[in-house]
Structure formats: C-alpha cells, structure tokens
C-alpha positions as CSV (number, residue, x, y, z in Angstrom):
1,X,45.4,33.7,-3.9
2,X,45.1,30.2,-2.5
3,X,44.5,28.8,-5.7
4,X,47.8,29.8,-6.6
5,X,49.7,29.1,-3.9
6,X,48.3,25.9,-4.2
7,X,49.3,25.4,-8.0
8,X,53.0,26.6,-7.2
9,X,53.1,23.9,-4.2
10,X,52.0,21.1,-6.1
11,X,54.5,21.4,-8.9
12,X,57.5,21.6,-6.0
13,X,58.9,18.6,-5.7
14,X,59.1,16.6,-2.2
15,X,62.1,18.4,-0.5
16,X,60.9,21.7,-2.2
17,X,57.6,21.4,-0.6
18,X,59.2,20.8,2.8
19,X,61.4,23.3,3.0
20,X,58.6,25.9,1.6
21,X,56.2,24.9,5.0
22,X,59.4,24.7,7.2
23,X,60.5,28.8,5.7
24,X,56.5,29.6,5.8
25,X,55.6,28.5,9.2
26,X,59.0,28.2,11.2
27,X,59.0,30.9,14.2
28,X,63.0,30.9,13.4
29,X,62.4,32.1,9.8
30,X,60.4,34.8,10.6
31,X,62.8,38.4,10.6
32,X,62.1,40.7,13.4
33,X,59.3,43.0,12.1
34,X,59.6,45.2,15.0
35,X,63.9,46.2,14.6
36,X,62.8,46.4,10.5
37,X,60.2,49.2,11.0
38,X,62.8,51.1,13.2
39,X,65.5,51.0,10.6
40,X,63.3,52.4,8.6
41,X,61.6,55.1,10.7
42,X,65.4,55.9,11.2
43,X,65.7,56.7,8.0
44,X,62.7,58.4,6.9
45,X,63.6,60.1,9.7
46,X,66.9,61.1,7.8
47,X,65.1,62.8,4.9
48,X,62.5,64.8,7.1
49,X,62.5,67.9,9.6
50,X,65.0,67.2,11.9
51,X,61.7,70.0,14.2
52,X,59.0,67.1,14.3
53,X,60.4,63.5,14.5
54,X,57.4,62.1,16.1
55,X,55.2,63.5,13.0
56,X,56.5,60.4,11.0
57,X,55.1,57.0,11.3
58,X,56.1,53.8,9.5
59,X,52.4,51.8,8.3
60,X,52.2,48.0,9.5
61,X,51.8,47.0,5.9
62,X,55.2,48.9,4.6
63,X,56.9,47.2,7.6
64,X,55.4,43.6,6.9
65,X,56.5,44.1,2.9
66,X,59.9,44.9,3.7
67,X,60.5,41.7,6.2
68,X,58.9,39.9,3.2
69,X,61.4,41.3,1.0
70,X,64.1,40.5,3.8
71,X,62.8,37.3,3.9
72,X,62.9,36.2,0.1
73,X,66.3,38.2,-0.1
74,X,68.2,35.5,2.5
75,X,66.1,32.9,0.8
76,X,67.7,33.7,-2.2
77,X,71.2,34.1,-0.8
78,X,70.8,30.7,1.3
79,X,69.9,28.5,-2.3
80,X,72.5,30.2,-4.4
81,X,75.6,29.6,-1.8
82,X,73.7,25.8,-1.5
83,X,74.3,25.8,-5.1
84,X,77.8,26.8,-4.9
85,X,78.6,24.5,-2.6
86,X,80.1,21.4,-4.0
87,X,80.4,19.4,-0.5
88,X,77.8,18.3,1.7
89,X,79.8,21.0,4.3
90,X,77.8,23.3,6.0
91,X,77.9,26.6,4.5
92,X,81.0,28.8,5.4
93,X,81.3,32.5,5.5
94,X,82.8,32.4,2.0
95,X,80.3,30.5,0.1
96,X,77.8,33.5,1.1
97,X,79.9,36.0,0.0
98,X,79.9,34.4,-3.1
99,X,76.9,33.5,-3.3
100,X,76.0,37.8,-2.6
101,X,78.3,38.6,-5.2
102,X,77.1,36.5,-8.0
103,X,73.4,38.0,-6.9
104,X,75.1,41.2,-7.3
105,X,76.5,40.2,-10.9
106,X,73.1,39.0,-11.9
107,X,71.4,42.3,-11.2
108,X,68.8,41.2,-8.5
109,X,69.9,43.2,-6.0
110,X,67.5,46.4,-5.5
111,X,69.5,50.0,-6.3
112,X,72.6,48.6,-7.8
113,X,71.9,49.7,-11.3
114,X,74.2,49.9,-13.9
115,X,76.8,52.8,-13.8
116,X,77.0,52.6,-9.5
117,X,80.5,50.9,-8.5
118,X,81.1,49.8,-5.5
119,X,83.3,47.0,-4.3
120,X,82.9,43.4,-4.3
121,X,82.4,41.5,-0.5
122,X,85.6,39.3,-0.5
C-alpha cells in the first residue's frame, strides 16, 4: 500500500503534493467520526425493531469508511467549484452549488441513478 501511495505522490505535481499532506494530516480536515457513526446508527436504527434499539451497533471500520467517503466527497466538491471559479475570489455559496450540481450531472454522486428526479440546488 505504501508503494502505491508513494507512486501516486511522486507523479503530483508541487502544489498537488502539498495540498495532499495538508488534506492527509490537517486536524481541520479530519470529519467528525464520532457525529458520522450516529447518523448512521440513527438510521439503521430506522429500518430495525423499533423493541431493541440498543441491539444495533455501528463497527469502527463502517464508521471510518464512511468519513473517508465524506472526506473524498468535499474533496471533490472543493476542486470542482475551484475549477469553476474564474477569479482568484474565495469561493462563494454559489460556486458550490454549482460545483454539487455539475457532480450531480456527471453521475458521481452515490444513489442518484438514472430515472430518480429530484431538483437541482440553486
């Protein structure tokens, strides 16, 4: 796995490489693990008898992929609105919601398959 990672970082250019350590090993990039694995108790929870809510547990390892996923998902969000932005401005409210709905037009966004409408964020 190191090997790897270590391939990917040494074809990243200079401001990619420094903004993949910052994302990696910034305590502000890191989601909170602990309010992730209650959403999702919450709704496991949902699906499950109502009787026995403290028969369900949520795993570490579920909870850690999911903030991963979280992670990479705002990661994705954040380089896309950068792309749409055609200033050196911070980014603005709008250039996110762009930037959501072109991710949303592209089809990488988890359970929004063909044939499910649903509004676009304006």
């Amino acid at each position: 796995r190191n090997e790897a990672i270590n391939k990917v970082v040494s074809e990243m250019t200079d401001e990619q490489r420094e903004r993949f350590n910052l994302f990696r090993t910034g305590s502000s990039c890191k989601p909170p693990q602990k309010r992730i694995k209650e959403m999702m108790l919450k709704t496991v929870q949902g699906y499950s008898d109502r009787n026995k809510p403290d028969s369900i547990t949520v795993q570490e390892a579920a909870a850690f992929v999911a903030t991963a996923a979280a992670k990479l998902f705002i990661a994705d969000l954040l380089e896309t609105a950068k792309s749409l932005n055609d200033t050196d401005q911070p980014l603005t409210p709008s250039l996110i919601y762009l930037a959501y709905n072109e991710i949303d037009n592209a089809g990488k966004i988890p359970g929004r398959g063909p044939g499910i409408k649903r509004a676009m964020i304006k």
